[in-house]
C-alpha positions as CSV (number, residue, x, y, z in Angstrom):
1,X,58.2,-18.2,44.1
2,X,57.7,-16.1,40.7
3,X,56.5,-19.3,39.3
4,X,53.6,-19.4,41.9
5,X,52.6,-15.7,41.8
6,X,52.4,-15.8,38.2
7,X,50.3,-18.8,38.2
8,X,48.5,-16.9,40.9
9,X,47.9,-13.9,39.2
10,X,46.6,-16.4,35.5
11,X,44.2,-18.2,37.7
12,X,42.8,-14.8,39.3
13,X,43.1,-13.5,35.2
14,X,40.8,-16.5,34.3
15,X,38.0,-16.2,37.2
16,X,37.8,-12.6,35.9
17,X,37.5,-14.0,32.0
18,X,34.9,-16.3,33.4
19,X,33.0,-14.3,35.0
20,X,33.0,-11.7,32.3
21,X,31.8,-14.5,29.4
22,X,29.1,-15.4,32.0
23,X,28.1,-11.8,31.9
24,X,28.7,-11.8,28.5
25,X,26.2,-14.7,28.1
26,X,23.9,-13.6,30.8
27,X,23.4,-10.4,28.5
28,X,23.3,-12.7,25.2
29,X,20.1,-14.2,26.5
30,X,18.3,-10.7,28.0
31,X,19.2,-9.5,24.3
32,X,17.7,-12.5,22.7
33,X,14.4,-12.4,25.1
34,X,14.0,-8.9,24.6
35,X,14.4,-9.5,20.8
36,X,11.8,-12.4,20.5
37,X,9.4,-9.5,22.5
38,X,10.0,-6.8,20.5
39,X,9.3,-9.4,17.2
40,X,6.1,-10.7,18.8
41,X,5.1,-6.4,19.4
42,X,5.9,-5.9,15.8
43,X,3.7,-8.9,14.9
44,X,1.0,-7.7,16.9
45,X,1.2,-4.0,15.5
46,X,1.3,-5.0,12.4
47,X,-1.8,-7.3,12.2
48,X,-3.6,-4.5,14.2
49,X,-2.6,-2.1,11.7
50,X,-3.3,-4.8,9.0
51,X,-6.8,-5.3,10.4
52,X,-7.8,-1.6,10.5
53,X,-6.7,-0.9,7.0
54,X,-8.7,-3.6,5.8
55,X,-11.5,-2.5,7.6
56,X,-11.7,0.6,6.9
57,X,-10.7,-0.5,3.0
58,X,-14.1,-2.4,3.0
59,X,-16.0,-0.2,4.9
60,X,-15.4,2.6,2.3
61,X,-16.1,-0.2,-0.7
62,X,-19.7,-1.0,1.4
63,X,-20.3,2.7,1.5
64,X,-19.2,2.7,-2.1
65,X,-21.2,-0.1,-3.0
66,X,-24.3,1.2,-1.0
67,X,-24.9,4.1,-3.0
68,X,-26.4,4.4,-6.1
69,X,-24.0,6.6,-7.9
70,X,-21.1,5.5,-10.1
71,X,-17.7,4.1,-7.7
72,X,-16.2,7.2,-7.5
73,X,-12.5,5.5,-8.3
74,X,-13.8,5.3,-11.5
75,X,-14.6,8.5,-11.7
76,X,-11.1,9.7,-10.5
77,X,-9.6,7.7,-12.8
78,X,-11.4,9.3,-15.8
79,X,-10.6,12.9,-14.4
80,X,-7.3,11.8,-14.4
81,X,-7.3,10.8,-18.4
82,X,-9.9,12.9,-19.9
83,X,-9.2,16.2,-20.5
84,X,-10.7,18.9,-19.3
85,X,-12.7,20.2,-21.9
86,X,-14.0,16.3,-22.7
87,X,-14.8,15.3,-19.0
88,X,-17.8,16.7,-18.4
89,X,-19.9,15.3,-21.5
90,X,-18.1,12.0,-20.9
91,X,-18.6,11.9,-17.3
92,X,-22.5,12.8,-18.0
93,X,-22.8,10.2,-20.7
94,X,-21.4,7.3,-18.5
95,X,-23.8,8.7,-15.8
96,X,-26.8,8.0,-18.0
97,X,-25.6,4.7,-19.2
98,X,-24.9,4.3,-15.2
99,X,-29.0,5.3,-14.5
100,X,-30.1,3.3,-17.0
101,X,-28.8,-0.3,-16.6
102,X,-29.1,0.5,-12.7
103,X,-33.4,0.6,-13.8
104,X,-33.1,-2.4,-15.8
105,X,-30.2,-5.2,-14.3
106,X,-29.5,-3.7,-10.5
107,X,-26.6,-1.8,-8.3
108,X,-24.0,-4.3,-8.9
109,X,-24.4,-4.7,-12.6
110,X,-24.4,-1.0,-13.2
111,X,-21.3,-0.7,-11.0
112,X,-19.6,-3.0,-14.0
113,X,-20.3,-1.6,-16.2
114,X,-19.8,1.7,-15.5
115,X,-15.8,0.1,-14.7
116,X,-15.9,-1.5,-17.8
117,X,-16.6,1.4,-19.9
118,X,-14.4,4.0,-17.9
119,X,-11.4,1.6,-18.8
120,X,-13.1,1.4,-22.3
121,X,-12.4,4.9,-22.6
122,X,-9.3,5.1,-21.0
123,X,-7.0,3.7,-24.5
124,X,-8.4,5.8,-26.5
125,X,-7.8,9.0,-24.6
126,X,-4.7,8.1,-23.8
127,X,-3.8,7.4,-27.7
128,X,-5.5,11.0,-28.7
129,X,-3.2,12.7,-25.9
130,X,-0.2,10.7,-27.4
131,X,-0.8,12.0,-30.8
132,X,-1.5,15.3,-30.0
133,X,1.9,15.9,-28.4
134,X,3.7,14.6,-31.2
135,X,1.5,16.5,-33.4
136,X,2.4,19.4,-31.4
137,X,5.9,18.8,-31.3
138,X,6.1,18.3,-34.7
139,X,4.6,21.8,-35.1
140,X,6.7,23.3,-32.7
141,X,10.0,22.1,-34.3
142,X,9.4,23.5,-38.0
């Protein structure tokens, strides 16, 4: 009689084991659905977000682009180098050159150049700052 409740009692143990795993698995596959959605939100939020940044990157380069004044990155990039004292008279000189092959070549060509001579500038400025620390630390140490 102990032999038959206790086989009893395993078989009632293993309908509950079987119906947990099918629970178990029941919740595997709500968790792997719900996964695959959240991966296919992400997607879409990030080629909406992708699609705005870009928009608005080229929108600001057409507005750049549409004016006839220097890029203004440029120009932030040189008041990041040049120092203060130097940036106006530099700034002003790369304007005119800016003006003047703008008159003779167009927008685009003057939009170069303007680049290629604001990283022209940039070595040099950068080499002048180098040396005038060490100069200055040299100074400072004797």
């Amino acid at each position: 009689m102990k032999f038959y409740t206790s086989l009893k009692n395993d078989i009632a143990q293993d309908e509950k084991l079987r119906q947990k795993i099918a629970e178990l698995r029941q919740t595997r596959a709500a968790l792997r659905q719900a996964n695959e959605e959240l991966k296919l939100s992400m997607l879409n939020l990030y080629r909406a977000l992708s699609e705005a940044l870009l928009s608005k990157f080229f929108s600001l380069l057409k507005e750049d682009n549409i004016a006839n004044t220097p890029p203004k990155t440029a120009e932030y990039l040189l008041y990041l180098v040049v120092p203060r004292k130097n940036r106006d008279a530099l700034l002003g000189d790369l304007q005119e050159d800016f003006n003047e092959v703008l008159e003779k070549f167009g927008l685009r060509h003057a939009k170069f150049h303007y680049w290629v001579q604001a990283f022209r500038s940039i070595p040099p400025l950068l080499t002048a700052s180098l040396i005038g620390s060490v100069v200055k630390y040299f100074k400072s140490t004797t």
